[in-house]
N, C-alpha and C positions, 0 to 999 in steps of 0.2 A: 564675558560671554553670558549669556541668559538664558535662562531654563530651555527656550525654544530653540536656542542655537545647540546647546548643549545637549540634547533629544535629536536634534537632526543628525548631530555627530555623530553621535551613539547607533543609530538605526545604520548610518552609513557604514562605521566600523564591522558592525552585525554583518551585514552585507558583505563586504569584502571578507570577513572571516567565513564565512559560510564557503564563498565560491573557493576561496583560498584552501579548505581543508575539506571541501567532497571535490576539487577538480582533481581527474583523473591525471594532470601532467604535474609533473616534476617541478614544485617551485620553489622558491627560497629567496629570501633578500640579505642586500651587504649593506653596512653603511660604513662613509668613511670615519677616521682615516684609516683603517688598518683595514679596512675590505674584509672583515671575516663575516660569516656566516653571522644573522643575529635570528632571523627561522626558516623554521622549513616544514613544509605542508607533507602530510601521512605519504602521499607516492614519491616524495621525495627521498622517504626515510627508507621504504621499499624498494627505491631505485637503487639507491648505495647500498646498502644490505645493513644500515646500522639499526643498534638494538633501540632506540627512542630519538626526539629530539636534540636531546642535551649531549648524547653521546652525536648526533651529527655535529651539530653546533661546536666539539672540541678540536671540527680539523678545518684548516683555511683551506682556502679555492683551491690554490698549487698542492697541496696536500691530496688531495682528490684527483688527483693527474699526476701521467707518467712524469719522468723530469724533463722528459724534449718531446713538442706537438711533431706530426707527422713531418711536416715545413723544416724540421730540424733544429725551429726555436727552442730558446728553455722557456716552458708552462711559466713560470713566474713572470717572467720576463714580457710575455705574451700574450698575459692574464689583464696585467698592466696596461700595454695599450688598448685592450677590447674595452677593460674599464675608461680609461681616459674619452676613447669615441662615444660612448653611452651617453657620459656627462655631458658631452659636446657636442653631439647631435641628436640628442632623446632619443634614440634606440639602434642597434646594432644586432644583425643578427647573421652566424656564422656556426661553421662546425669546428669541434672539440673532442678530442680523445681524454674522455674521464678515468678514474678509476676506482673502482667499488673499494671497501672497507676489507674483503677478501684479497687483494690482489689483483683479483681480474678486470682489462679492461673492455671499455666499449666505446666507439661512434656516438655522438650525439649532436643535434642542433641544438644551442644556444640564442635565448630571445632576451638580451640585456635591454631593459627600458629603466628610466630614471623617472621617478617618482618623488613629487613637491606635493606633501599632506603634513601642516604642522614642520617636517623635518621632508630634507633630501634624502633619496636611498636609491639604491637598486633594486630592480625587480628581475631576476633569471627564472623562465623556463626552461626547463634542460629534456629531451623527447631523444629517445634511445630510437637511432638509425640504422641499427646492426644488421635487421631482418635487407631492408632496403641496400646498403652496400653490399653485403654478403649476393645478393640478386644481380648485382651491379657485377660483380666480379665474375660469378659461375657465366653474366652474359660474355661480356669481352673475352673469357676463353673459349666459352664455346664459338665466338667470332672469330680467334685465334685456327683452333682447331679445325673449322667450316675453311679459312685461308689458307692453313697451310697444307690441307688433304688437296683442294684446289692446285693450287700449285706443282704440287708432286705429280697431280692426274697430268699438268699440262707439261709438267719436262719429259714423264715416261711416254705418253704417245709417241709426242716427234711427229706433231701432223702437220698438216700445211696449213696456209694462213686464213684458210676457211677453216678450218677443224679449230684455228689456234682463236679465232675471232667468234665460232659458237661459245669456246668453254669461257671465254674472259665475258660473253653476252648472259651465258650461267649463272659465273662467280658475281655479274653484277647482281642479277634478279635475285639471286640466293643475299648478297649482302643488303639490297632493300628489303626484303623479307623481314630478315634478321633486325634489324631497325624498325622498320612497323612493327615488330611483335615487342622490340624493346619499348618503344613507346607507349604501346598499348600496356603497357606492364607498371610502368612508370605514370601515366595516368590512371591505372586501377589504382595503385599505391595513394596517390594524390587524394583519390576521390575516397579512398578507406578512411586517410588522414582527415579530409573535410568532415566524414559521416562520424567519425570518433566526437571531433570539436567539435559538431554541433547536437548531439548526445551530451556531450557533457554541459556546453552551455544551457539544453535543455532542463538538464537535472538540475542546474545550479540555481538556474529563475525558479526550478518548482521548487526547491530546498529555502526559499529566500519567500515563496509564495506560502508553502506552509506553514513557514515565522507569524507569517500576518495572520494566518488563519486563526492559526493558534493564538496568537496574543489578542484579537478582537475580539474572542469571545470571552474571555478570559480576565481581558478590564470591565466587561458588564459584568463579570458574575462576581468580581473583585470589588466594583463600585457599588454595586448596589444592596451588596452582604455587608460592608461598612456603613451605608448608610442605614441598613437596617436592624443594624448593629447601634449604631452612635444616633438617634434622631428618634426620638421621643412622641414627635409629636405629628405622626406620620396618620395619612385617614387610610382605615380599612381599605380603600377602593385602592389606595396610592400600594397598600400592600401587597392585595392582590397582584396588582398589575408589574411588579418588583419581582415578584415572586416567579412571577408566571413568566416574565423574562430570564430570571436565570437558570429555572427550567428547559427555557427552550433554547438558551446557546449551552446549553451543558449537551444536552442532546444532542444539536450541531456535532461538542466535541467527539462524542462517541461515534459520532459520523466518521469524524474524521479519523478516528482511530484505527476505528474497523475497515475503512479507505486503505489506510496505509498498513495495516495488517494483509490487506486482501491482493494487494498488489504487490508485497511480498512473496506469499504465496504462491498467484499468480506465475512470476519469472523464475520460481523456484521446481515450478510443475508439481504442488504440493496442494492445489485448493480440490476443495473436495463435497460433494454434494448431501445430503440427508434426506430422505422422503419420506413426507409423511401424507395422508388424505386429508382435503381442506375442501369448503365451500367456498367456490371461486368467488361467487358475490362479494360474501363475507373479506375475504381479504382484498377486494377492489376498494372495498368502504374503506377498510382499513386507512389507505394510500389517503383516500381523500381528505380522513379522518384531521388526519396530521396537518396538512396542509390549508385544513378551513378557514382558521384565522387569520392567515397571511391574505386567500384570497378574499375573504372580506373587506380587509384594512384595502387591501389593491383597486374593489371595487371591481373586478373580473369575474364573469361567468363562465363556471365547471361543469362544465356536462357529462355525464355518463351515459355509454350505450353497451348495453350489453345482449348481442344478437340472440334471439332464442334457440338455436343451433348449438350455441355453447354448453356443454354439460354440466349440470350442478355440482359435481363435486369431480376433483380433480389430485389425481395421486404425484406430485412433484415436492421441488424443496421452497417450503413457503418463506422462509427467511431471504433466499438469496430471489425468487421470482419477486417479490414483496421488495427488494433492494434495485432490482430494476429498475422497474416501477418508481420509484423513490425517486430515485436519479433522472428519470426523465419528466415527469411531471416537479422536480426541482429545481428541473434546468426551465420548462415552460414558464413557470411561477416567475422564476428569477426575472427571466429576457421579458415578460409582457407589464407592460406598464397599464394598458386596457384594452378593453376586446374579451377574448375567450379562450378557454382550453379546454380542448376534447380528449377524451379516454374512448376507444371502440375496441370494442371485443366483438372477434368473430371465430367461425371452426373456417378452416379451409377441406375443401372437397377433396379427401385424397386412400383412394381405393386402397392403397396398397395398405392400409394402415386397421382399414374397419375388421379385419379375423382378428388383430391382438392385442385388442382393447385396447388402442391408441389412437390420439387425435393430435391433428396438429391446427394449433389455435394461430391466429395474429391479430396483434396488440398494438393499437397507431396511438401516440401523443399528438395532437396540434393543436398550434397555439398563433396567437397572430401578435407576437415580441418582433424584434427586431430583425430577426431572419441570422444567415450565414451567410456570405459572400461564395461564390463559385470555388474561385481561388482557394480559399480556405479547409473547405469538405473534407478533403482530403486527408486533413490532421486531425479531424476529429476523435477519430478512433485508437489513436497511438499515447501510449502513457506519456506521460509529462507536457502534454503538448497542450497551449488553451488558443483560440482563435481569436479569444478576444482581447488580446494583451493591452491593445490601444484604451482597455474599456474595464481592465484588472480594478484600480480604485473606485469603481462603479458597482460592481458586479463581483467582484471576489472567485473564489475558487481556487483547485489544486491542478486541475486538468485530468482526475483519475477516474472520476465518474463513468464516465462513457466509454473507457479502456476497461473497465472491470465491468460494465453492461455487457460488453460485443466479448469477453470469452465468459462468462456467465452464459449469453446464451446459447455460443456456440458449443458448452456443457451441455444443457438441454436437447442437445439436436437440433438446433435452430439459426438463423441468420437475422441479420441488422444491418438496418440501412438509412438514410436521411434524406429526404427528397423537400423542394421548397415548396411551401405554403400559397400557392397564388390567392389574392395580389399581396400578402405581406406574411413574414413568419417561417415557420416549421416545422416538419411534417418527420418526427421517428416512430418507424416500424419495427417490429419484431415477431418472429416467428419462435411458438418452443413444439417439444412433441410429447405430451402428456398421457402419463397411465389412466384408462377410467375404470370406472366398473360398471357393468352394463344392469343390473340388477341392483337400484338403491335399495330394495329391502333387506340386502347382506350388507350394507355399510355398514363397516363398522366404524366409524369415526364419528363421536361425540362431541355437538357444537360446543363452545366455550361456555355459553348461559346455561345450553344445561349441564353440563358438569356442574359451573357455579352452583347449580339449585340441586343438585343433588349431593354436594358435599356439604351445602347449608345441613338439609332435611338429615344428615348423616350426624354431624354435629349438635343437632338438636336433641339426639336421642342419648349423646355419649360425648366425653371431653379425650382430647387427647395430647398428652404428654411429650412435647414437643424440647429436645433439648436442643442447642445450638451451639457450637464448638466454633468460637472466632476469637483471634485473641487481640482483634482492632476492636478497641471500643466505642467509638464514633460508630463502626459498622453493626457492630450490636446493638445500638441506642437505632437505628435506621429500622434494621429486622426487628425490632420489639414491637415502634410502635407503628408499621406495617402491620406485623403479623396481629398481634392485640384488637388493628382497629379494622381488619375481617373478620374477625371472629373471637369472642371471646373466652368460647371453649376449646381453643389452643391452648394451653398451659405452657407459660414461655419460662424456660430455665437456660441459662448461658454457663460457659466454664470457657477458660480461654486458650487449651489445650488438650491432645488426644488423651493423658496420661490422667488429667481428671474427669474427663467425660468416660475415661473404662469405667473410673471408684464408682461415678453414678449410676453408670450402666449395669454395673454388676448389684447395684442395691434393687434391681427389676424397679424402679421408677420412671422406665425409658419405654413410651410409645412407638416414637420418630427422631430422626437424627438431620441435622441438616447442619453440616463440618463443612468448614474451612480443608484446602489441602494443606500452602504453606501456613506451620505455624511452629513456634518451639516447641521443645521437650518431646513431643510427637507429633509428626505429621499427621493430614488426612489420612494417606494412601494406608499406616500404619496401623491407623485405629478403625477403617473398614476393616482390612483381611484379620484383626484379630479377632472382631466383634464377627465377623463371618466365619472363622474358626470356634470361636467357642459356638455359636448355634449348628455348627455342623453337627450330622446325624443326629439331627433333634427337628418338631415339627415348628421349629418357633423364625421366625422372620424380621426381624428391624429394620421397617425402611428406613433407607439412607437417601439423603439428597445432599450431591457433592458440589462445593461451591470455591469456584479459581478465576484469578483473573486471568489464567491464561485460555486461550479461545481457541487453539490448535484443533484440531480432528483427531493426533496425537493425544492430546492430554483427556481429551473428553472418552478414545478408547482406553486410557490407564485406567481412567478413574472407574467404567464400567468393568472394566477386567479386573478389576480390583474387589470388585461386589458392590457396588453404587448402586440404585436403582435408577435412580434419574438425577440430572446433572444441569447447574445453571452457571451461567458466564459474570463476574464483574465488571462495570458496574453494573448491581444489580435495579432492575425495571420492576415496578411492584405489579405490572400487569403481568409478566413473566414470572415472578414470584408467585401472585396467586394460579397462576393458569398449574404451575407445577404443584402446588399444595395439593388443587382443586383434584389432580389425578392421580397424588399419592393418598388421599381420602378415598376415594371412590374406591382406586384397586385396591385397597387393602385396609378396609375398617367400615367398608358396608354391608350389608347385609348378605350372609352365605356365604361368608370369605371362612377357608380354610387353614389360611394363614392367622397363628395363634399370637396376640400381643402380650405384656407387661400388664394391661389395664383394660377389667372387663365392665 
């Protein structure tokens, strides 16, 4: 077998393990000759009630069953021939009274298929029916009950054979009744059953999509760190360009992290908004910002409009507006091969909104890519779902984008919708409903450049003592020569625990703090409240900037309730690194600040 055979295997194996161990049903396989268990997938471990794997794996088929099926066979004995039909006709599919690892049992359908990969086996689905007969049973009595109350009506009258020909005309209409509603029950079941499978199928293509995602970015930033690792003789230009690539699928990843964070969240009813005032302009560039180089290399034209109607400055959550955004001018980029893509900003006219310094804007992508299909529209906006499945090895993605756009916006107060692009393409809308301020000479929200120039002008006059508690040192060699190559009048000192950053704390050589939470010997969370303790009833202040790779709304109000001033997420972005510096300079080490330091 050869490297390429041996790589296709491999990828297939992946695959089947993935569906194998997030499907929601019950699996396991046997092989012969002794038919026992050799695995079984996490619902399967949860259906019998055993404590791991290995403890299923120590009971055979019959073991897992009363000693006689309903039929009055003995389970071994009967186990036997369902096995033997499998081998013999590729797949058999029937019900079985199991029994859990406690004693108790249950109903279930049985999907014996025979599987030829390398080696013969079997393959069991086992789908607990209990809910479904139990409904089966309460109907036939209640059909019971409905006949024999009938009945008794028709001995006690004693009417005649008019009287006796309405109640039998009755007891019929009453037992078709009783039948259409059993039906209709019995196809609700069906169709739960269908909606389950293909939920799960869904989950398991995007579980099997995210493999790819992940590992494609993952061999560029792997290949070409070894080659710039191992290869000598490499030209600047070729560096650059190496560089600038694994830059930008590393990003991709964080994309994809914070995707699959977000939609966590999402089904959890746990995602949560932060507002802060921003220059609408300013964050539209932003969006484009990123995506220049692709539409360069594409050869496609970006237009921006942005209606004078629109307000200059807009109080919402610029990360997740900004991730919209992202998302759909990354789905445009992706589908157009040539032609164009539009960005329009407008306000919509809406009275009810102008007393509370609210507006409600909408925001069109169009692009003239390949379009969507009619058919398809539909699944756009559902998690795990992509339309373009025929077009997956083309086009890539997870299908979460546009699921975490449409409740993003319906956060905002706003709706999403996708309409086609005549004659080619497509056309996404969104509506949000944004805070303004009707008076800019009260703004108070400071553009990023000038912070930048006023934390420069601040630092020119004075150094500041900047310690850093991380006790990853790759992650300290990154924050060094960041921080260093802003500014030189940061003084960068590192320790790689809460427990030495107090010793240096307490020698007053401490300006600024910028800690790690997890780390040994003493955490973040630890060496804020104590450094906040001891300057208690005192006029003295050490800012803190708290730094976690966890991204929760949770962790980010510990760290503030802990005494943090400001707080950044790993991995760390050095545009988000300086933006935080830039406003722990300003508030507290410029001019007229109140607040006393270590270093004057």
């Amino acid at each position: 077998m050869n490297e390429e055979q041996e790589q296709f295997h491999k990828e297939k194996n992946d695959k089947y393990r993935i569906i194998f161990e997030g499907s929601h049903e019950a699996i396991m396989t046997l092989e012969p000759p002794s038919w026992n268990f050799t695995s079984a997938n996490p619902a399967t471990i949860k259906l019998f009630l055993a404590k791991d794997e290995n403890d299923f794996l120590s009971y055979s088929p019959w073991q897992l069953s009363p000693e006689y099926q309903p039929d009055g066979k003995l389970s071994k004995e009967k186990a036997k021939e369902m096995i033997e039909k499998a081998m013999c006709d590729g797949c058999v599919l029937f019900e079985w009274t199991h029994k859990r690892l406690d004693g108790s049992e249950f109903v279930a359908t049985v999907l014996l298929s025979r599987i030829e990969y390398n080696k013969m086996f079997l393959q069991a689905t086992v789908r607990d029916i209990t809910k479904i007969k139990l409904a089966e049973e309460q109907q036939r009595k209640n059909n019971e009950e409905i006949l024999n109350k009938s009945l008794s009506e028709l001995k006690l009258k004693n009417a005649d054979l008019l009287t006796i020909g309405a109640i039998l005309k009755d007891l019929k209409e009453k037992h078709e009744a009783i039948n259409e509603q059993l039906s209709l029950e019995v196809a609700r079941a069906n169709a739960m059953t269908m909606a389950a499978d293909q939920a799960s199928v869904a989950k398991n293509t995007f579980l099997a999509n995210v493999g790819h995602e992940l590992r494609s970015p993952l061999n560029d930033i792997v290949g070409f760190s070894e080659i710039l690792l191992n290869k000598s003789n490499i030209t600047p230009e070729d560096q650059i360009s190496y560089i600038e690539t694994i830059n930008k699928r590393t990003q991709e990843l964080i994309i994809l992290v914070n995707d699959l964070l977000d939609i966590s969240k999402i089904e959890a009813g746990k995602l949560s908004m932060s507002y802060e005032t921003i220059k609408f302009k300013n964050l539209i560039s932003e969006v484009g910002d990123y995506f220049a180089k692709e539409i360069k290399s594409k050869k496609i034209k970006y237009n921006v409009v942005i209606e004078k109607n629109v307000p200059i400055y807009l109080i919402v959550d610029p990360f997740r507006l900004k991730q919209i955004l992202t998302n759909l001018v990354d789905n445009a980029v992706k589908f157009t091969e040539n032609g164009k893509i539009n960005l329009h900003a407008m306000k919509i006219i809406n009275k009810n909104l102008d007393f509370v310094n609210k507006v409600e804007l909408e925001i069109c992508v169009s692009d003239t890519g390949i379009g969507i299909p009619k058919h398809n529209q539909s699944e756009l906006f559902k998690p795990f779902s992509q339309v373009q499945d025929s077009k997956q090895k083309i086009y890539g993605g997870t299908g979460l984008g546009l699921a975490i756009s449409r409740r993003l916006v319906e956060m905002m107060g706003g709706k999403i919708h996708m309409e086609d692009n005549i004659p080619k393409g497509s056309i996404f809308c969104f509506t949000i409903i944004a805070n303004i301020i009707k008076d800019n000479k009260i703004y108070p929200m400071v553009d990023d450049i000038v912070l930048s120039n006023k934390a420069r002008d601040i630092l020119n006059k004075r150094t500041v003592n900047l310690l850093v508690v991380e006790d990853q040192s790759t992650s300290v060699d990154i924050l060094r020569v960041n921080i260093q190559e802003k500014n030189k009048k940061i003084i960068f000192t590192s320790v790689a625990d809460g427990q030495k950053a107090i010793s240096i704390y307490n020698q007053g050589k401490v300006d600024a703090i910028l800690t790690d939470i997890v780390m040994p010997v003493m955490d973040g969370f630890d060496l804020i409240q104590q450094i906040r303790a001891v300057e208690k009833n005192t006029n003295k202040h050490t800012p803190i900037i708290a730094m976690t790779a966890s991204a929760s709304e949770k962790d980010r109000e510990k760290c503030l309730e802990a005494g943090a001033d400001f707080y950044i997420t790993k991995p760390i972005i050095r545009s988000d690194l300086y933006k935080t510096l830039d406003k722990m300079i300003e508030k507290y080490f410029g001019e007229k600040k109140t607040v006393t330091t270590t270093n004057n």
